[in-house]
C-alpha positions in Angstrom: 35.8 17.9 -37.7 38.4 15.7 -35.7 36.5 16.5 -32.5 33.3 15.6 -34.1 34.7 12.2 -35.1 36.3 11.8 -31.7 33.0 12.6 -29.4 30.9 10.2 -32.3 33.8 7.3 -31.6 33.6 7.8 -27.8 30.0 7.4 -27.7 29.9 4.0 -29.6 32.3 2.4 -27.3 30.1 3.9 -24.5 27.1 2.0 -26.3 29.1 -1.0 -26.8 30.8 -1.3 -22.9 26.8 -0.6 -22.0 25.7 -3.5 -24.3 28.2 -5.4 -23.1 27.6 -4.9 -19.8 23.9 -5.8 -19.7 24.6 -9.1 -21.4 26.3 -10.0 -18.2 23.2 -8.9 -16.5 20.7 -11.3 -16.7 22.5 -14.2 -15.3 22.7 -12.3 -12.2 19.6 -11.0 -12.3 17.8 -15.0 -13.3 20.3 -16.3 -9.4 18.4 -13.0 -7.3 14.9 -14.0 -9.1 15.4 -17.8 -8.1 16.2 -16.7 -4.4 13.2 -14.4 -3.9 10.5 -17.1 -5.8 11.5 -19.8 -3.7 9.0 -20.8 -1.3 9.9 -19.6 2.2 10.0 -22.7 4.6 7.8 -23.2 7.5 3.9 -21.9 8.2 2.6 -18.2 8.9 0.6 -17.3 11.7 -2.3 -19.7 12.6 -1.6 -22.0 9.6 0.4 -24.6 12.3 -2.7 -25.1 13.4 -4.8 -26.4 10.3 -1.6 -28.7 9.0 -3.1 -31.7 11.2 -0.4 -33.8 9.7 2.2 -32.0 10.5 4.0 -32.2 7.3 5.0 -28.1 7.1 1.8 -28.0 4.2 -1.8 -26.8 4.9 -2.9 -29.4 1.9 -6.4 -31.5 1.3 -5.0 -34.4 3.5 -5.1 -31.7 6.2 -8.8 -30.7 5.9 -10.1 -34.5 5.7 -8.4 -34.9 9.1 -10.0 -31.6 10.6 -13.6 -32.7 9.3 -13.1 -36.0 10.8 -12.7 -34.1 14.4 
């Protein structure tokens, strides 16, 4: 009976260290998310070439200087 209560104590403060721990969690998790969504700087590939106005964006501005060539 004592081991019963002892095995039924141990796994609530396993719960609660787990519960605990995941609160921690998020925050850590929301800092990674903000570093891999953030636009990578600079073109890919062939883009350098459509950004006529050399501002690091292939934008609208960029494609009303091209059909002006």
């Amino acid at each position: 009976m004592v081991e019963k209560i002892f095995r039924i104590f141990g796994k609530i403060i396993f719960m609660y260290k787990n519960m605990m721990d995941s609160m921690k969690k998020p925050v850590a998790m929301e800092s990674k998310m903000a570093k891999k969504s953030a636009p990578k700087a600079g073109l890919k590939g062939n883009q350098s070439k459509l950004d006529a106005n050399k501002n690091g964006k292939v934008d609208a501005e960029d494609f009303k200087m091209l059909r002006k060539k």
